[in-house]
VEXDO-264766 format. One record per residue (C-alpha): residue in three letters; residue number from 1; x, y, z. Coordinates in steps of 0.05 Angstrom, whole numbers. Layout:
REM VEXDO-264766
+-----+-----+--------+--------+--------+
:  aa :   i :      u :      v :      w :
+-----+-----+--------+--------+--------+
: ALA : NUM :      X :      Y :      Z :
...
+-----+-----+--------+--------+--------+
This chain:
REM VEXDO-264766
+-----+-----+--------+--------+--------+
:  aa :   i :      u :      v :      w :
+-----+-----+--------+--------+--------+
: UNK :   1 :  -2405 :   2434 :     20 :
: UNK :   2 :  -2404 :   2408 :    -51 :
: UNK :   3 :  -2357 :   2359 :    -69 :
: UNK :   4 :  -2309 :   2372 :   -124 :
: UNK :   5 :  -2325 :   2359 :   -194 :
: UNK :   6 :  -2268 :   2307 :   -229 :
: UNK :   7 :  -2256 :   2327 :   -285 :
: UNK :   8 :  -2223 :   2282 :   -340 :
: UNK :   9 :  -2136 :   2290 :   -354 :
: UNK :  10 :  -2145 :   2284 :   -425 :
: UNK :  11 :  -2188 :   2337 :   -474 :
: UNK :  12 :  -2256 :   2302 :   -489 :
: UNK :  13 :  -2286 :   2292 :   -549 :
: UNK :  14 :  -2347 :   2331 :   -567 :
: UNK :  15 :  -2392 :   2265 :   -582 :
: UNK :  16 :  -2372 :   2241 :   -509 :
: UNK :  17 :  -2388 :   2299 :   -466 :
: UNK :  18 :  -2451 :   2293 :   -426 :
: UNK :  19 :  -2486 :   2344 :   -375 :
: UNK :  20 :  -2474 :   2335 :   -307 :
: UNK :  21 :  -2536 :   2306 :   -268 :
: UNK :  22 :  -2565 :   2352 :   -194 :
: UNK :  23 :  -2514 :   2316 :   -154 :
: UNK :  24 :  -2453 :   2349 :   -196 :
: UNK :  25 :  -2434 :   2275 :   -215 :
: UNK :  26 :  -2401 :   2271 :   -286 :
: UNK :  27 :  -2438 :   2207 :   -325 :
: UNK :  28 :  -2395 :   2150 :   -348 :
: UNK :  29 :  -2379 :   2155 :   -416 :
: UNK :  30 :  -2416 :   2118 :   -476 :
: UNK :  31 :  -2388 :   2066 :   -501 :
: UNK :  32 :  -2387 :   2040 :   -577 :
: UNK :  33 :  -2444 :   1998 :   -578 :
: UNK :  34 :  -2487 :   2046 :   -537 :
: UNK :  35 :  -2478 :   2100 :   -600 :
: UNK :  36 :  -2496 :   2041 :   -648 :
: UNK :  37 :  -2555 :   2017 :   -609 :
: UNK :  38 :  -2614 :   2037 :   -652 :
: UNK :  39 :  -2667 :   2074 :   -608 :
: UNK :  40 :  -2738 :   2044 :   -615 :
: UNK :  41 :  -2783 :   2115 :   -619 :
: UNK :  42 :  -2854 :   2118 :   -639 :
: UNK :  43 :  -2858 :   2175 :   -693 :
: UNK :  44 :  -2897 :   2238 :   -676 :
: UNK :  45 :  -2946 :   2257 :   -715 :
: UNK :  46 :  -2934 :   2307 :   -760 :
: UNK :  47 :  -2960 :   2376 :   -763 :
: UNK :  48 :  -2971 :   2426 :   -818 :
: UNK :  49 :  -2994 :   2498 :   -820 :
: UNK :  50 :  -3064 :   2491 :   -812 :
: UNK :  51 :  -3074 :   2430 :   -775 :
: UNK :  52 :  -3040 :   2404 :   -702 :
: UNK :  53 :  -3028 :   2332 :   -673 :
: UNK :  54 :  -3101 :   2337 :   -644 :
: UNK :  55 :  -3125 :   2332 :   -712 :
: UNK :  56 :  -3083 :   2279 :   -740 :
: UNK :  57 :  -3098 :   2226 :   -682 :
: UNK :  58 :  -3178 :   2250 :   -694 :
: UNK :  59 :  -3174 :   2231 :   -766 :
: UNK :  60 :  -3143 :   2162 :   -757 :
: UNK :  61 :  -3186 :   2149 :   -698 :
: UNK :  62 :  -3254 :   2166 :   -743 :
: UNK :  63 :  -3225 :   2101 :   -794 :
: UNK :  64 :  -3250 :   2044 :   -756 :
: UNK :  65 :  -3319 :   2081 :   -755 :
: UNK :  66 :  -3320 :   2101 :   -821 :
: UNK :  67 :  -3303 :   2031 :   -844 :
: UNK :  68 :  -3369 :   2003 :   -800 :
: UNK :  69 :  -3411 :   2054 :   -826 :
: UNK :  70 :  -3400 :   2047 :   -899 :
: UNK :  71 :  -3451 :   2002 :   -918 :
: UNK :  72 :  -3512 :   2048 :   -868 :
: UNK :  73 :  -3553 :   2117 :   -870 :
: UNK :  74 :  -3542 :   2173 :   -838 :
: UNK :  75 :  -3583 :   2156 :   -782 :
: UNK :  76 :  -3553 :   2093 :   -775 :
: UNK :  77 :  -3607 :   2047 :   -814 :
: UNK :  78 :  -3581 :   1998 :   -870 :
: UNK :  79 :  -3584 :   2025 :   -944 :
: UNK :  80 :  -3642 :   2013 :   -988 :
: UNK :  81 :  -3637 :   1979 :  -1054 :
: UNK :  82 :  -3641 :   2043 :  -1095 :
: UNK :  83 :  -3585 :   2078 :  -1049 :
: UNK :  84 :  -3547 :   2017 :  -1062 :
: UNK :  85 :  -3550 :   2034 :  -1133 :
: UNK :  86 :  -3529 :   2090 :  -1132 :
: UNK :  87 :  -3460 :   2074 :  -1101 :
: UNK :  88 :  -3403 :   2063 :  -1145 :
: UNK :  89 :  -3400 :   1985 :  -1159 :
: UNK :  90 :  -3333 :   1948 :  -1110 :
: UNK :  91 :  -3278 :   1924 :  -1140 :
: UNK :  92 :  -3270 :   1844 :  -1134 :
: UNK :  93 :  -3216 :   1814 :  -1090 :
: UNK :  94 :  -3194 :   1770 :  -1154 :
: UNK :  95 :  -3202 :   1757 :  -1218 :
: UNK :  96 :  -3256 :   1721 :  -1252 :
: UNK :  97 :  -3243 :   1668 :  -1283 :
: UNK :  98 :  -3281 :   1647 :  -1347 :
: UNK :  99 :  -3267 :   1596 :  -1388 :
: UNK : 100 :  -3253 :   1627 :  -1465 :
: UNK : 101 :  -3295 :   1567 :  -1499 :
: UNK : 102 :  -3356 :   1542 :  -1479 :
: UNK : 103 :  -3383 :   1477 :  -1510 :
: UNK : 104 :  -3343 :   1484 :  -1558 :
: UNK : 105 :  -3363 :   1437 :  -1629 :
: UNK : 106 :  -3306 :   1403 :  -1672 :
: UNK : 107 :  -3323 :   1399 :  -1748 :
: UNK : 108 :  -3297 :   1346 :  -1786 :
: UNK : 109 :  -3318 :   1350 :  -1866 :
: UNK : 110 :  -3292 :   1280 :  -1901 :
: UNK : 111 :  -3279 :   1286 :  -1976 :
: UNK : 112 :  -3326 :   1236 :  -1990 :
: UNK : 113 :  -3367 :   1175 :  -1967 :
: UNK : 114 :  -3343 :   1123 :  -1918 :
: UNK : 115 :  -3367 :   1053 :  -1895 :
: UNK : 116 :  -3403 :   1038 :  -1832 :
: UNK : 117 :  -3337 :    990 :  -1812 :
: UNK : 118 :  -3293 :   1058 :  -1813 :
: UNK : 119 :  -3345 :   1096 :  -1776 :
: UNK : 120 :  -3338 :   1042 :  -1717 :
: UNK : 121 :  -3270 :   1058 :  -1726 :
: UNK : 122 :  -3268 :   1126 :  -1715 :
: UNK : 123 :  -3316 :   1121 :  -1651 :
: UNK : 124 :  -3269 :   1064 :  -1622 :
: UNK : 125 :  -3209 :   1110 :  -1638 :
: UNK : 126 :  -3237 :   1166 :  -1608 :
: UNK : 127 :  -3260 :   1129 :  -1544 :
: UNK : 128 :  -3189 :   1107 :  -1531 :
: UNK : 129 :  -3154 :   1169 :  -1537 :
: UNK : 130 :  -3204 :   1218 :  -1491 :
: UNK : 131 :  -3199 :   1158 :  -1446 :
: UNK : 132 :  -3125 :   1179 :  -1446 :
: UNK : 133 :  -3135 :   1253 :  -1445 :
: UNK : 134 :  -3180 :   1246 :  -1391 :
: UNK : 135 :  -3120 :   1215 :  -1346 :
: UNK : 136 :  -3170 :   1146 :  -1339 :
: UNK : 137 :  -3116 :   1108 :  -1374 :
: UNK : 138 :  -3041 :   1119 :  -1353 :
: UNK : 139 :  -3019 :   1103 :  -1426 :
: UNK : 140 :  -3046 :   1098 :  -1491 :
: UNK : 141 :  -3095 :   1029 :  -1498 :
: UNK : 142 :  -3042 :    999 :  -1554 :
: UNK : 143 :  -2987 :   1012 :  -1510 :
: UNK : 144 :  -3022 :    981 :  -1443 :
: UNK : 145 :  -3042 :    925 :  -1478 :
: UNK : 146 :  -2973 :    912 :  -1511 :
: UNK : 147 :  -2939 :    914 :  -1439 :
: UNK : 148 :  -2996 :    874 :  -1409 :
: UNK : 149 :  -2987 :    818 :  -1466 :
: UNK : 150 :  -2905 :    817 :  -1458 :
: UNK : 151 :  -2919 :    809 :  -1377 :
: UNK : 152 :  -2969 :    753 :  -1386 :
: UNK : 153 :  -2908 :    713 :  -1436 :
: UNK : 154 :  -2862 :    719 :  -1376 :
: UNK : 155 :  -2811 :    785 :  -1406 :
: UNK : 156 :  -2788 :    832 :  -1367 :
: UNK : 157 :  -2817 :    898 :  -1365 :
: UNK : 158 :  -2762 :    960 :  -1360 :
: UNK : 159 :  -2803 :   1014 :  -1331 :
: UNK : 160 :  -2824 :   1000 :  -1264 :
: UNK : 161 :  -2886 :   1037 :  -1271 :
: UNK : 162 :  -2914 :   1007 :  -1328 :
: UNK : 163 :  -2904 :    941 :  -1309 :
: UNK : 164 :  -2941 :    954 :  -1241 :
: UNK : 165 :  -3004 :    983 :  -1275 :
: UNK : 166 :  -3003 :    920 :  -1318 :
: UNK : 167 :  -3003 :    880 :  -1257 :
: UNK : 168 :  -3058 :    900 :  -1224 :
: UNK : 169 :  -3119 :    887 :  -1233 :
: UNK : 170 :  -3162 :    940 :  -1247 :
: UNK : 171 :  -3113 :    943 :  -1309 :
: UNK : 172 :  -3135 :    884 :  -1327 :
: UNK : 173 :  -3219 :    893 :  -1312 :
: UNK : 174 :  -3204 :    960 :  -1356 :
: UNK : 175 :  -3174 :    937 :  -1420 :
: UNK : 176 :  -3216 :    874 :  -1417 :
: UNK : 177 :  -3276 :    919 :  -1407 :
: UNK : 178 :  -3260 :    964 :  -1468 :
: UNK : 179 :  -3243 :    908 :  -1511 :
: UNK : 180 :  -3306 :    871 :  -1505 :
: UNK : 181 :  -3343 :    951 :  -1517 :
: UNK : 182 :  -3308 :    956 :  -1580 :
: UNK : 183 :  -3318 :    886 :  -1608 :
: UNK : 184 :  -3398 :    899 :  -1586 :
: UNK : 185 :  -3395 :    960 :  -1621 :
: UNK : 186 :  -3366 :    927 :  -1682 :
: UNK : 187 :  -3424 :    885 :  -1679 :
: UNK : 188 :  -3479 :    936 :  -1671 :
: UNK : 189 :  -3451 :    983 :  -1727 :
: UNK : 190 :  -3467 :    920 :  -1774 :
: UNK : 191 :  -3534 :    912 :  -1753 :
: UNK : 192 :  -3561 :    987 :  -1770 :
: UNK : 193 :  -3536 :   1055 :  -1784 :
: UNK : 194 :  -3517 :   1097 :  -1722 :
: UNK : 195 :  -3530 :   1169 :  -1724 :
: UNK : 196 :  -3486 :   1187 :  -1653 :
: UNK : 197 :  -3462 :   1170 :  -1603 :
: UNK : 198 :  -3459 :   1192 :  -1530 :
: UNK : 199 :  -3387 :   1175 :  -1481 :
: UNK : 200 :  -3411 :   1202 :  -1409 :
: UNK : 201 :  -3365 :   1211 :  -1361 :
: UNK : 202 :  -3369 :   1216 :  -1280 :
: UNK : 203 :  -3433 :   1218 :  -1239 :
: UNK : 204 :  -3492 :   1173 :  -1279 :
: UNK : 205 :  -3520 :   1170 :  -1351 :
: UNK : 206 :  -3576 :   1225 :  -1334 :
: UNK : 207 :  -3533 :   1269 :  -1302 :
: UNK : 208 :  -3465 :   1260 :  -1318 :
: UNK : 209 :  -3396 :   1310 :  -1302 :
: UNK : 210 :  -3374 :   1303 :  -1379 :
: UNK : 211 :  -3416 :   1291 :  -1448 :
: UNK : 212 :  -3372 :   1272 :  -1510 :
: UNK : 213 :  -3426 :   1272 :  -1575 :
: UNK : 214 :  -3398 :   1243 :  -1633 :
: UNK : 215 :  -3447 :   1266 :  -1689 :
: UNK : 216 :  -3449 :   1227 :  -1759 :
: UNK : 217 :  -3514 :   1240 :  -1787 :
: UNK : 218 :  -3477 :   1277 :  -1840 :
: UNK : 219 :  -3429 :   1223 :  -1858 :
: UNK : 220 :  -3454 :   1190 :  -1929 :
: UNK : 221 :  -3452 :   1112 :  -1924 :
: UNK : 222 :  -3417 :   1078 :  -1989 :
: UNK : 223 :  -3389 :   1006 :  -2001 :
: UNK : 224 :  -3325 :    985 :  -2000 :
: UNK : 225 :  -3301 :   1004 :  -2073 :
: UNK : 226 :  -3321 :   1074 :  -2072 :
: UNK : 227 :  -3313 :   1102 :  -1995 :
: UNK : 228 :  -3253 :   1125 :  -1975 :
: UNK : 229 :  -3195 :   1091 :  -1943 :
: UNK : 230 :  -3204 :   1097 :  -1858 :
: UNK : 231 :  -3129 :   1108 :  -1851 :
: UNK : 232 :  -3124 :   1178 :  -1883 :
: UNK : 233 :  -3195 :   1195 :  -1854 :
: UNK : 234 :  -3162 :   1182 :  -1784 :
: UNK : 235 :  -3114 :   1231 :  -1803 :
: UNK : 236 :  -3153 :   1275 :  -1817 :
: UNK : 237 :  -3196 :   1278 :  -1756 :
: UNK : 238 :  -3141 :   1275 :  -1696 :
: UNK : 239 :  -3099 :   1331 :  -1747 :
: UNK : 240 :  -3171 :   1374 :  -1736 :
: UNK : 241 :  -3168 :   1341 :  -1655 :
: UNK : 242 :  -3103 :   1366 :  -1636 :
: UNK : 243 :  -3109 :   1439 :  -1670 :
: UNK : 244 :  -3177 :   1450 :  -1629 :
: UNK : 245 :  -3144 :   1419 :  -1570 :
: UNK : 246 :  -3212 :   1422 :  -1537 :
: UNK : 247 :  -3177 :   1386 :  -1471 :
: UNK : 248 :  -3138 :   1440 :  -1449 :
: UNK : 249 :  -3192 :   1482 :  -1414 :
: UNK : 250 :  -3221 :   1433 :  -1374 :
: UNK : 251 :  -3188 :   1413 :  -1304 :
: UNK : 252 :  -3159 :   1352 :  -1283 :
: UNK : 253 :  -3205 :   1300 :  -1256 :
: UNK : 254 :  -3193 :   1237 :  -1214 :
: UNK : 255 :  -3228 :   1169 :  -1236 :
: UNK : 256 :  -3300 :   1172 :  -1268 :
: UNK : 257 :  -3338 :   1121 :  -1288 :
: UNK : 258 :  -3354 :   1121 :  -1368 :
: UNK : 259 :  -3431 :   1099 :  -1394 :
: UNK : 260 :  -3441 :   1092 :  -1468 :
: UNK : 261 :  -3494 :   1107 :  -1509 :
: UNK : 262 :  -3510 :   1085 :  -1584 :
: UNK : 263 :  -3572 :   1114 :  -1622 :
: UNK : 264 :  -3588 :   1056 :  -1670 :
: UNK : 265 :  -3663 :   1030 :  -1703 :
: UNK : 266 :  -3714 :   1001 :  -1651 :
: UNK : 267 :  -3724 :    931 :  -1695 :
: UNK : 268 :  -3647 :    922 :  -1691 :
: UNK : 269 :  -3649 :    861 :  -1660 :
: UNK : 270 :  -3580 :    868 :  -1611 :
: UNK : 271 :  -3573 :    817 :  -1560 :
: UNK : 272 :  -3524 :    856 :  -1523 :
: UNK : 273 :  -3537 :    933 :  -1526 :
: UNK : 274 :  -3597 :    950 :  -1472 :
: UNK : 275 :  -3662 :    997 :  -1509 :
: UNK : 276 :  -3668 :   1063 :  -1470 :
: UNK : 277 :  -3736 :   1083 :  -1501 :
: UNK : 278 :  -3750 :   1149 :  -1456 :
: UNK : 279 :  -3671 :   1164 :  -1449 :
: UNK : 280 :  -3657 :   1242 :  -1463 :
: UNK : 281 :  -3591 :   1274 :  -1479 :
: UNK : 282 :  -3573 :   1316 :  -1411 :
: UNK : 283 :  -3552 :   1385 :  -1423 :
: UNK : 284 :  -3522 :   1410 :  -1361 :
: UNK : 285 :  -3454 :   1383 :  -1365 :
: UNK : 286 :  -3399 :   1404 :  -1396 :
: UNK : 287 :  -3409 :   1386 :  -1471 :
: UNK : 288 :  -3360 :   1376 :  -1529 :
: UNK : 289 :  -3398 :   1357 :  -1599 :
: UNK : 290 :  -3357 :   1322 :  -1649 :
: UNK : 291 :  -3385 :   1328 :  -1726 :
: UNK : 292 :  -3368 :   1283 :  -1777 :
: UNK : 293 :  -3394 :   1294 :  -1849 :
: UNK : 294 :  -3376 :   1282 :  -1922 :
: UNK : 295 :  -3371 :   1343 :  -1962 :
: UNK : 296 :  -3421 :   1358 :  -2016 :
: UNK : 297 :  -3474 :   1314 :  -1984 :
: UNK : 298 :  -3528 :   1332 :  -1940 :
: UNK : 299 :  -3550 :   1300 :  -1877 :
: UNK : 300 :  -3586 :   1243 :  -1866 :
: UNK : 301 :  -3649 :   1254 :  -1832 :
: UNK : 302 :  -3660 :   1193 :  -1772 :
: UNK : 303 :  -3732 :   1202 :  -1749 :
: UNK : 304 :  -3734 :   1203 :  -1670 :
: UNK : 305 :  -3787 :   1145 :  -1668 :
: UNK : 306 :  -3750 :   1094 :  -1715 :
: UNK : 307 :  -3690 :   1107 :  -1677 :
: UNK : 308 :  -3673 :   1105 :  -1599 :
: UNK : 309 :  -3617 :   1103 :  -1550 :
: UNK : 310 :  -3582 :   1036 :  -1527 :
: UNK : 311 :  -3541 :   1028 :  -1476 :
: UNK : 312 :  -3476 :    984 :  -1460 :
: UNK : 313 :  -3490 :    944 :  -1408 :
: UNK : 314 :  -3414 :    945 :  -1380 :
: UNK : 315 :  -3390 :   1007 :  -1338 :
: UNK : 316 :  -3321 :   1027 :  -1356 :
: UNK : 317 :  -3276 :   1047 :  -1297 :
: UNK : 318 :  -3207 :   1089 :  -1296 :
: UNK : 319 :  -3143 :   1073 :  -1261 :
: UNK : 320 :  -3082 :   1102 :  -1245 :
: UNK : 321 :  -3018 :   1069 :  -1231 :
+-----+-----+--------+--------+--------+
């Protein structure tokens, strides 16, 4: 005999009735966070008017194998060059980055002639700041050496940084280093003319990371009287410096060692510069040419066995603070 279905007292509502199971048992009813619960279905495929399921599981099954068989025949052998070819090119995962100059050279035309003190000038002035740009000095040289020189007279320094940089001392070996290089080249730029000069930066002097050339074999000599003043002519060149801005392309580097190298006459007679009689400029680094010239003059022509390459005997090093 079948036992007697219970029915509910009260009307149900129509989201709350549920079929009865074999036994004639009426389910419990759901409760609220059983009609919230979100149901966790995999999504059947779908199917249009001329295909089935069949046919969409067969096509995603054949990816994998078309993927592995992209690069192969028919028969399964690897492509030949010429097939190759003839295959539309990939597209790259990223972009290609290319830098937009090159070795770039920085023209400088001075309105007339200058002496040999003011073209030392100009190479010391130039050594300083791409020693800066570089990130080998922390600060400017003037303003190192000012905070170094109010340390060693017992003041107190403000800025915490500065005042351990000029404590240390590879501060110190550096500005010591590139004070003695610039009173040296002061020297040498009395004893004959200097056509360029060469600042080389990382790895070694034949194969170095970074080549600065500074070229002045189109700068016209004149005495003091009627060259021009080296102030405005300073201007002039870091106005021309900071509107190339040829620094901004290149990455930044830690330390590097800096070698220098002055093309002066063979019979010269320096006691301090070493003769590098079979040195050659490298050309597989990353080059920036700096030309300095009077306008209206032509340039000087240096022959190559009159004049060789010298180089400082002193090895400037970076530092960071």
């Amino acid at each position: 005999m079948e036992p007697p279905i219970r029915r509910p007292s009260y009307p149900p509502q129509p989201s709350e009735v549920q079929p009865q199971d074999l036994c004639g048992h009426q389910p419990r009813p759901l409760r609220t966070a059983d009609k919230t619960r979100p149901t966790h279905r995999r999504p059947s495929a779908p199917t249009s008017a001329g295909g089935s399921e069949r046919h969409y599981k067969s096509q995603h099954a054949l990816r994998p194998q078309l993927a592995c068989t992209a690069g192969k025949a028919e028969g399964g052998a690897p492509l030949s060059q010429a097939q190759r070819m003839e295959q539309p090119p990939r597209r790259p995962r990223g972009p290609i980055r290319r830098s937009s100059r090159e070795d770039p050279d920085l023209c400088v035309a001075f309105p007339g002639p200058v002496t040999r003190e003011s073209c030392c000038r100009f190479i010391c002035e130039l050594l300083k700041h791409i020693l800066h740009q570089r990130h080998q000095l922390p600060l400017p040289y003037e303003q190192l050496l000012h905070f170094c020189s109010r340390q060693q007279d017992g003041e107190e320094v403000v800025r915490r940084p500065i005042k351990e940089a000029s404590d240390s001392r590879q501060c110190q070996r550096a500005l010591s280093d590139l004070a003695e290089l610039m009173s040296q080249l002061d020297v040498f730029f009395t004893l004959t003319a200097v056509p360029r000069v060469l600042l080389l930066f990382g790895g070694s002097a034949v194969s170095p990371k970074e080549l600065y050339v500074i070229d002045m074999e189109g700068i016209q000599v004149g005495n003091g009287e009627q060259s021009l003043s080296p102030r405005p002519c300073l201007r002039q060149l870091f106005r021309a410096l900071f509107l190339a801005d040829p620094f901004s392309d290149l990455r930044s580097s830690g330390l590097m060692s800096l070698v220098l190298m002055v093309q002066g006459h063979r019979d010269c007679a320096t006691d301090w510069f070493r003769p590098k009689l079979n040195y050659k400029v490298p050309t597989r680094a990353h080059i920036l040419t700096i030309k300095l010239s009077s306008s209206g003059t032509e340039a000087t022509t240096y022959p190559s066995d009159d004049y060789v390459w010298f180089q400082a005997p002193i090895t400037l090093r970076g530092f960071q603070n």
